[in-house]
Each structure stands twice: as structure tokens, then as C-alpha cells.
N, C-alpha and C positions, 0 to 999 in steps of 0.2 A: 518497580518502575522508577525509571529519574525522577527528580521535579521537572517541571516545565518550565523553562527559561521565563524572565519576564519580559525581555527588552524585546524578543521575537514573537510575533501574531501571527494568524492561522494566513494562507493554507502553510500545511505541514506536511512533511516527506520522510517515507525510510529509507535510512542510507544504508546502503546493500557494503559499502564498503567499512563501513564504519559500526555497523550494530545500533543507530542509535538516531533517533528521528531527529531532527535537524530545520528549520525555516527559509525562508526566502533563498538567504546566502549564504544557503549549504553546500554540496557538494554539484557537481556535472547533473541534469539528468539523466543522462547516460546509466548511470550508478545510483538511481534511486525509483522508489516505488510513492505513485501521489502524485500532485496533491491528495488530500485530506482535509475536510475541515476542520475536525478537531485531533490536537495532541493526543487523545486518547487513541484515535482510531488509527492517528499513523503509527502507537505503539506496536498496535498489533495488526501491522501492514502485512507479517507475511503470513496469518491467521488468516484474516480476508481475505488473501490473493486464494487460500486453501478450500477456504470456502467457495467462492467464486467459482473456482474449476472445475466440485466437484458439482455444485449446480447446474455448471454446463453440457459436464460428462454426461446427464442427465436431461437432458434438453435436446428436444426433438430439434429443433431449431437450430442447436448447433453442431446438428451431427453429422458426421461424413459417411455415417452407414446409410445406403439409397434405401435402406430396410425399414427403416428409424432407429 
């Protein structure tokens, strides 16, 4: 993993365009994933996004089958 900038403070963002988490005055949100509060977690912004999902896929609550 990078270092973490020092002049930049949290929240912090992954930029979809760039590979590379980024602060305040990064890119568009458009092209990013975040906030986050910590550099760490936006490192591994599209781990959590994978996680997230499949805890959904798995969620009666967010399911579109009228089955569950």
C-alpha cells in the first residue's frame, strides 16, 4: 500500500479512475468510491464494496425474490 499523504485528512475516497485513494480534492465523485473515514479503508474500497454485496445478495431485506 502507498503512504498516506500528510497534507490530506480523512474522509477519503477510491478513485475508480486512477487506482489510488485520494482526499478532499480528488477527482469528480462521479469516479470514486467514499467517503471513508480512514485511508486504510478507502484502500481497500473495492474489497468492501465486495463484501457489502455479497451480504446483501444474502439479505432477506434486500431481496427481489417475493420468495426471500
Amino acid at each position: 500500500m502507498e503512504d498516506q499523504p500528510i497534507s490530506s485528512g480523512p474522509p477519503w475516497w477510491w478513485c475508480l479512475d486512477h487506482a489510488a485513494v485520494e482526499g478532499r480534492d480528488g477527482c469528480a465523485n462521479t469516479v470514486r468510491l467514499g467517503p471513508y473515514e480512514t485511508y486504510a479503508d478507502a484502500a481497500r474500497a473495492l474489497e468492501l464494496a465486495a463484501e457489502r454485496t455479497e451480504a446483501w445478495d444474502h439479505d432477506p431485506k434486500w431481496s427481489d425474490n417475493p420468495d426471500g
